[in-house]
Structure formats: C-alpha cells, structure tokens
N, C-alpha and C positions, 0 to 999 in steps of 0.2 A: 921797332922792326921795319920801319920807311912805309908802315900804312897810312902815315898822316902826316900831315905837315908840322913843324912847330906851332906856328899860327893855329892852325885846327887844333890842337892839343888845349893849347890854350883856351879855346873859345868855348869847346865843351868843358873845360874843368868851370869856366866861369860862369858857368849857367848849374851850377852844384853850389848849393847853400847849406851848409852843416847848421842843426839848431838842436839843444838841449830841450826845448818850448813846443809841448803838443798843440800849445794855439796858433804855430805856425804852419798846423795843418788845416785850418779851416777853410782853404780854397783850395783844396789839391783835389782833385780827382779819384785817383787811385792812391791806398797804402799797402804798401809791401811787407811784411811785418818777417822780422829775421831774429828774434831772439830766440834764449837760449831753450831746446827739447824739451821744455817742460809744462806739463797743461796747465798747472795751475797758476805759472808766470803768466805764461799766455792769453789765459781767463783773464786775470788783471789787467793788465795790457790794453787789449780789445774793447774790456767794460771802460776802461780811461778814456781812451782815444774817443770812441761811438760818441762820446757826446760832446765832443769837443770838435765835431767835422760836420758838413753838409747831410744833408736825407740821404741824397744820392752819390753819395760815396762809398768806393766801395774797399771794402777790406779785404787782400788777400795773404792769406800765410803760407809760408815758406818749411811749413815741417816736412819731414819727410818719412812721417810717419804715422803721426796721429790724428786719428777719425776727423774730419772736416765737422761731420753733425753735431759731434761730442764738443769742436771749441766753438759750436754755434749758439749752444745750449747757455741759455743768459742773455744775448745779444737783441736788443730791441727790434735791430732791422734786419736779421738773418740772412733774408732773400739778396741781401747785399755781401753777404762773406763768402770765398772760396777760398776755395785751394792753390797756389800758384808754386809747384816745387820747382827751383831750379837743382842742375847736379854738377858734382866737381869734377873737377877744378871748371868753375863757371863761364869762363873766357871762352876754353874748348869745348865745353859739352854743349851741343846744340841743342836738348832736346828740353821742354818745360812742361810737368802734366800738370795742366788745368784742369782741378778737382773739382766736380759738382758735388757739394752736399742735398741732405734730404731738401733744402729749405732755399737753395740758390735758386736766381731766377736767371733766365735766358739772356738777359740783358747784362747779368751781372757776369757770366761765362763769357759771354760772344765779347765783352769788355775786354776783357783777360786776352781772351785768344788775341784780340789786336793787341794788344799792349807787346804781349808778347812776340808776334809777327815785326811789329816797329822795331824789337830790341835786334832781329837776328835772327831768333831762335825759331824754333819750330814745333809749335806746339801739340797737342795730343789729348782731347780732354777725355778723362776719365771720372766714372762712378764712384762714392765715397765707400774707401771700404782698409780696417789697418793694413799700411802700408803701399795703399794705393794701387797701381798694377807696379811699376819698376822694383821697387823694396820688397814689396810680397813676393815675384818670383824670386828676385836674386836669393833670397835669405834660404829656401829650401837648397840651392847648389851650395849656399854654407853649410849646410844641415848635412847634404852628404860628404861633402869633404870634411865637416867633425868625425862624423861615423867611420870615414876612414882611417881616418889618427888612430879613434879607438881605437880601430880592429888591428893596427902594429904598422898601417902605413906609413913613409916617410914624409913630412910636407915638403920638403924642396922636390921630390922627384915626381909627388901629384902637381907641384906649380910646373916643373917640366913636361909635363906630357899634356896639360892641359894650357900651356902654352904655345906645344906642340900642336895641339888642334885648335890654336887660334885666333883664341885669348889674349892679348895684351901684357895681361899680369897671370899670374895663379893666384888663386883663393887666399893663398897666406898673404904676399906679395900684396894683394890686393884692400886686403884688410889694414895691412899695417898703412897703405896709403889713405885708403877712409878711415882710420882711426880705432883703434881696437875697442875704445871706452863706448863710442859712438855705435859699432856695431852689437855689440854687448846691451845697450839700452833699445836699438831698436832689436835684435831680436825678442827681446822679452816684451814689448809692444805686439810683437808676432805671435809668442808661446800663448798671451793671454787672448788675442782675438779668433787662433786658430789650434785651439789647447788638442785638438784630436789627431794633429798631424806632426805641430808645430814647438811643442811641449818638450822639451828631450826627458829623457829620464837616465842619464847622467851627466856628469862634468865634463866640458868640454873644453880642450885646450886652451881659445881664446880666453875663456873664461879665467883661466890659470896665469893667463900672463899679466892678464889685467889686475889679478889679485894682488901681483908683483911691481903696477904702476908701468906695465911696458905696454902702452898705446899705440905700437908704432912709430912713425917717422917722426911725428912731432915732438917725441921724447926720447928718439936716434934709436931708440929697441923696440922691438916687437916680437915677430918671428925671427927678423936677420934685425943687425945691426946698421945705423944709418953713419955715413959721415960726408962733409960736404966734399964736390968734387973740385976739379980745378975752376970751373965756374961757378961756384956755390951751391950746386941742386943736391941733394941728401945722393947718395950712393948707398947700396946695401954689399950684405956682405954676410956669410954664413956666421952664425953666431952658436957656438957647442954649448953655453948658458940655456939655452932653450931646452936642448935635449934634457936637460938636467929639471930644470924645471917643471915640465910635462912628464918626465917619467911616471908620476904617480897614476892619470890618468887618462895612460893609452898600454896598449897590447904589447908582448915582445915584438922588434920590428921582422914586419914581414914585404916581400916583393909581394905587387901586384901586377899585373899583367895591364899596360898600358888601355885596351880595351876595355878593361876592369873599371878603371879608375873615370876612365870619358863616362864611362854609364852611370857611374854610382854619383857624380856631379851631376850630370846633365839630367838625369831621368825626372828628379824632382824636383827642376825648373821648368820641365819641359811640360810637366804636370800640371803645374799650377800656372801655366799658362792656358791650358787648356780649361781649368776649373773659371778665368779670368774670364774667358771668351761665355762660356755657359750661363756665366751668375750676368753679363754683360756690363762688367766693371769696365769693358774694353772692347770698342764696338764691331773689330773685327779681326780676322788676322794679318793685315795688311800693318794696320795700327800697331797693334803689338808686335811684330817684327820690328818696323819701325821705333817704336819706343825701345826694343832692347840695343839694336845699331847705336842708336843715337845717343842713349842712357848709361849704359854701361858696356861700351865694348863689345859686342858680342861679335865675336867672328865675320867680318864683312863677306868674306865670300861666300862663307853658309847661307847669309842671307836672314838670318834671323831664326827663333824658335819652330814655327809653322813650317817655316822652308827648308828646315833641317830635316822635320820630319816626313817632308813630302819628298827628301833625297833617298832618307832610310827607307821609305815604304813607312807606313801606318801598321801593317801587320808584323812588321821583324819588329818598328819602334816596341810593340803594345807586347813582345815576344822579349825581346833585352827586359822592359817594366817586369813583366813576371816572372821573372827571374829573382829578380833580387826585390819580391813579396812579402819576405821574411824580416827582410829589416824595417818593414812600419808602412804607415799609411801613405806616408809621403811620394812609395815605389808603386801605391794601386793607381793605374792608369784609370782618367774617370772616362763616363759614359760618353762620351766627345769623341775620344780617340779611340773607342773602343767601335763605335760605328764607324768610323770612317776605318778600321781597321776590315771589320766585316765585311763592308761594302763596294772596298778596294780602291777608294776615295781619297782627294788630297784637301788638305784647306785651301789650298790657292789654283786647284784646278788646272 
C-alpha cells in the first residue's frame, strides 16, 4: 500500500523469528498466546509455557471470550496472566481489551496497555467477566435479530435497514464475516455465563446453517453466498438455499416496520451496555463507546451506545425497551437507564 519502504519491509520481517521450541521463550517478555477457543487447550498451553519462561513474564491470551480467572485457575504466577483480545480483521480493527482477571496485578495490565500503545492500537482495559465488554454486548443485538428470523422477519432486509442506520454490515452479513462456527461457540459461552437473559429457548437460524457446515465466508456460504471478485476479496450474493434451510425454524415471512427492527437489535445491546457500566466491567461510558467505534463498527456518527442514547432521550430510549418486554430479559432496561431516564439525565452530559 506505499506505507513502507522495501528496505523497511524487510527489516521488520527480519526481526520475526518463527520457532516450534518453548525454550525459545525464556527471555521474552511478554506472550501472546492465540490458539485454538478452547479452555482446556489453553489450560495446557499456559501450564507448558509457565515453566519454561522468566518470574516476570508475563502471559496474555487472546480469547475472545472466555473468563480470564477461569484460564488462570492452575497457573503458578497468576498475578502475571491477562487478557489481551485483539478483533478482526486485525490490521483494521484498532481497538484491544486488556482484561484484568481476579488475580492480575497492575504491573502486569499497565504492561499490556504499553505493549499495546507500541503496536497502534488503542487499548481499553476491562474487568473479567464471559465475553468481556465487546462480545457480551455484541451477542445480545444477535439475540434480537435471531428473535426476529423467528418471528417471520427476512435477514437481508434486517441487514438493510440496519445498514441503513449505520452499520457496516447487518447481523447476517456480519456473522458470516466472523464466522458462523465461531459465533455459535461463543454464544454458548454467553447462554452459560448469563443463562437468565442469555439462554434462548429455541433454535436459532445460525445454529441451522452451522448444522449444514455453512460458516460463512470461509467456506463461501453462510447466509449469502461468497465468491471471489475481480481482485480476489470473497463477494456475497443472495443465496435462496438458505431460505430453504431455515424454514423449519422461523415464522411465515413477515414485513416489519424498519423502526421495528432498529429496536429489536439495538435495545439489547444497548442494555447490556448499560448492565457493563453498573457491574464496572467498563469504567465509563466514554470507554464503552469507544470500545464499540473501535471494535465493532458501531455507527461512527451515532457516536457509540451512551451517545445514542443521550440523542433518543433516556426516557423515549427506556419507552421503545418496554415495549417489547414481552420477548425476554434481554428487552428490561436495568436500573442505569432507568434513573437516568427519571431524572432526565444523559451519560455524557
């Protein structure tokens, strides 16, 4: 892209040393640890490594989802493991939440936060909790656009409208780009840490395609079909397999009212941002805006979650939520927004 010289290319690739040999990490500083979603690889992993590196090294993992404390549990030096998630496509996404566990110490975050400053990025450290703050909110605006499928919605015309308000991609769209297999394992990280909201109590599309090994882009189906363009980047494409597919478990198809559909997405993100700020997984709402801009796309000119809600008013927001009370926990506005709704109050003043 003319960011760099040849020469520069070169210099940094040459300072990258690939090695198969854990004992070639006994001077390193910091590990980065990126393998595969699964705690009990991970657990491995960690108890390998830990003895084979300095006191004061420090481990951070890259899940993107699962409890910091939980792959702490076994770890000699704890107060030395975090969290360091980054999000994709990693070149572009600027944003990385450094996860404090029960057991991290300050030296072992304020580590991270530089590391991460050096790379680019812009960090954000967050309290341990499943799915962290980015994946805990995103996964409830899945939750309402499943509920929608259910109820006979179409998904290309909720990826329209809700591209139309600002999005990037739409929820289908979006998933096929993170991978359907991927979201699939981590909601069910979500159902089991937050079973009272979080839990569905039926089959949900995604779940359907996945049944069928369509992942998304990686495997050219998902929702739409992928195929590559004249530059080689995947392109999508309506795919009438899908309908067929999911028939079993969604509604006759019904229009919704574009309105409709921004609320029934957005209410139970918007939610669980607000539940983020109270438990202080997330130390303010500056942060948390920040982290959704920077993480996942959120509509830049909105301004993020808080600053959405300080555009609609706190009281129409907390008035759209109960509205649609009926479809689950996910829609009860908590005690956050519900004062600031009272009190005629904004988060960002």
């Amino acid at each position: 892209r003319g960011k760099i010289t040849a020469e520069g290319m070169s210099a940094t690739l040459a300072r990258i040393r690939s090695t198969l040999n854990y004992g070639d990490f006994k001077e390193v500083d910091i590990i980065i640890e990126a393998v595969v979603e699964n705690p009990k690889v991970k657990k491995a992993v960690f108890a390998e490594v830990e003895g084979l590196v300095r006191e004061d090294t420090i481990i951070a993992s890259n899940t993107s989802t699962i409890s910091i404390s939980y792959l702490a549990e076994g770890l000699k030096r704890p107060q030395n493991f975090v969290g360091m998630h980054f999000f994709n496509p990693v070149h572009m996404m600027p944003l990385v939440e450094v996860i404090r566990g029960k057991q991290s110490s300050d030296e072992a975050v304020a580590a991270t936060v530089k590391l991460s400053q050096k790379m680019g990025k812009t960090p954000v450290v967050v309290n341990d909790c499943p799915g962290f703050f980015v994946n805990r909110v995103l996964f409830p605006y899945f939750a309402g656009f499943h509920m929608l499928l259910r109820d006979g919605a179409d998904y290309m015309a909720v990826d329209k409208v809700m591209e139309k308000f600002g999005w990037p991609m739409g929820p289908a769209y979006l998933m096929d780009v993170v991978g359907m297999d991927t979201a699939v394992h981590a909601a069910g990280v979500m159902a089991e840490g937050f079973p009272d909201r979080m839990k569905p109590d039926f089959q949900n599309t995604t779940q359907v395609l996945v049944d069928h090994k369509r992942y998304g882009q990686k495997t050219g189906k998902g929702y739409y079909s992928y195929a590559p363009d004249k530059k080689g980047k995947p392109k999508k494409s309506a795919d009438p397999a899908t309908y067929d597919l999911i028939k079993g478990v969604v509604a006759d198809r019904k229009e919704f009212a574009p309105e409709e559909i921004v609320a029934r997405c957005m209410v139970p993100m918007v939610n669980e941002v607000a539940r983020c700020l109270e438990e202080k997984i997330v130390a303010s709402p500056q942060e948390a805006d920040m982290s959704l801009l920077y993480g996942v796309g959120f509509p830049p000119f909105r301004g993020g979650a808080c600053r959405y809600v300080d555009q609609t008013g706190a009281a129409v927001y907390v008035a759209a939520a109960d509205k649609y009370a009926s479809l689950g926990k996910l829609y009860d506005a908590p005690k956050l927004l519900r004062d600031l709704a009272a009190a005629g109050k904004k988060f960002l003043g």
